[in-house]
C-alpha positions as CSV (number, residue, x, y, z in Angstrom):
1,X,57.4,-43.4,-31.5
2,X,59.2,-41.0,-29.2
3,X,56.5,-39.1,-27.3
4,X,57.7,-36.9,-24.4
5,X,55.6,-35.7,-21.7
6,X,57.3,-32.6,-19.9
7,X,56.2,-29.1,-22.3
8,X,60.0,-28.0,-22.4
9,X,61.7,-31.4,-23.8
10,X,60.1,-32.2,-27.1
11,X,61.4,-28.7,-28.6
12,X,65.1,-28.8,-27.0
13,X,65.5,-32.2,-27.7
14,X,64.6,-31.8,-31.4
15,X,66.6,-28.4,-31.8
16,X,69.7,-30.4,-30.2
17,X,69.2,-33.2,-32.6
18,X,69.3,-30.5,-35.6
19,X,72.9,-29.4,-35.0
20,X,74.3,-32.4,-34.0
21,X,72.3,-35.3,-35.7
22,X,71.7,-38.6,-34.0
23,X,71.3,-41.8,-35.8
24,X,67.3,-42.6,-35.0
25,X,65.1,-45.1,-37.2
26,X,63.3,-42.8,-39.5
27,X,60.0,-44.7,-38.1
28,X,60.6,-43.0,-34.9
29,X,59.6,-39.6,-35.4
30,X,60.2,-36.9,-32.8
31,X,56.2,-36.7,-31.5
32,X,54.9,-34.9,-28.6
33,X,51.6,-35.6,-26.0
34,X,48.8,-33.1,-25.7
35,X,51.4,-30.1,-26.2
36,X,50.2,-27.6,-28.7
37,X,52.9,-25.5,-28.3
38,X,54.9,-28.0,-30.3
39,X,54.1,-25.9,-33.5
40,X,56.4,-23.7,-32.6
41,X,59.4,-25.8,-32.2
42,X,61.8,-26.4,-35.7
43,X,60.6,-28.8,-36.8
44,X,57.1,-28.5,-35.6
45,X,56.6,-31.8,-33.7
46,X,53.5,-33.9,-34.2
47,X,51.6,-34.1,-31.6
48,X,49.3,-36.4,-30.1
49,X,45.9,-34.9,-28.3
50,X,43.9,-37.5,-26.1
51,X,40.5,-36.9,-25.8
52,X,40.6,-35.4,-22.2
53,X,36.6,-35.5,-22.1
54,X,36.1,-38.6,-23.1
55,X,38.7,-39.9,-20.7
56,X,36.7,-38.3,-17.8
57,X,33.8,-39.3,-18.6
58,X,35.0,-43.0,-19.1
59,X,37.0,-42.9,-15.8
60,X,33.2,-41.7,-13.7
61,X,31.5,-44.4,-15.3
62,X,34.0,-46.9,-14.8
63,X,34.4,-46.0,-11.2
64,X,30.7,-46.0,-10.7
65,X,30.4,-49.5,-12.4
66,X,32.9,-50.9,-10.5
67,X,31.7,-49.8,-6.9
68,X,28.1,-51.1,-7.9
69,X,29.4,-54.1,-9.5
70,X,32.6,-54.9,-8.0
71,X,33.6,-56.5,-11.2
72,X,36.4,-55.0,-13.3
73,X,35.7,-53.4,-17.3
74,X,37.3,-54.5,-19.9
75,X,39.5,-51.9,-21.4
76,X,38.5,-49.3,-24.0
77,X,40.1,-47.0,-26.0
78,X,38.8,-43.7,-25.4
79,X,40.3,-41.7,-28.5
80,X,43.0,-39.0,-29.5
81,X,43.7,-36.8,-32.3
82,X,47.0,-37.2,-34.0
83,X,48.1,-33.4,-35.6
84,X,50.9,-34.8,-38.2
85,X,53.4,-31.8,-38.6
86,X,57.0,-31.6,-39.7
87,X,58.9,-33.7,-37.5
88,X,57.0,-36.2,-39.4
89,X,56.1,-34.8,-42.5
90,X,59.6,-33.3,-43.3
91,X,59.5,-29.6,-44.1
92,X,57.3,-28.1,-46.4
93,X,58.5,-25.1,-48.6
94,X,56.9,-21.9,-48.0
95,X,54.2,-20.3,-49.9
């Protein structure tokens, strides 16, 4: 999975890739991190959406553990959403 970080990337590298193809694995889709705006780029890039809440909350408690305890945690997944749009999906035909 390709997932950039930087908000102005994702679309102009996927907008390149449109007029001048590159040969990628078709299991890499073009995806994007925590970047809504990505439903404006052509394709629309899926997107992946961590659970910024939960990662806070995990982060105080795991800090607080730790200076009480002075043990490490185990890791823990602390969640995402994955919004599945064109760049994976392939284009849809409109209404």
């Amino acid at each position: 999975m390709n997932a950039a970080t930087d908000d102005t990337v994702p679309p102009c590298a996927n907008s390149s890739s449109e007029r001048a193809p590159a040969p990628t694995p078709s299991s890499a889709p073009p995806t994007s991190y925590d970047i809504d705006e990505d439903r404006y780029s052509t394709p629309a890039l899926t997107t992946i959406f961590p659970d910024k809440r939960q990662i806070a909350e995990t982060a105080v408690d795991r800090l607080l553990a730790r200076a009480r305890s002075k043990t490490d945690l185990p890791a823990n997944d602390t969640g995402f959403t994955l919004n599945v749009r064109e760049s994976t999906m392939g284009r849809t035909s409109p209404a």
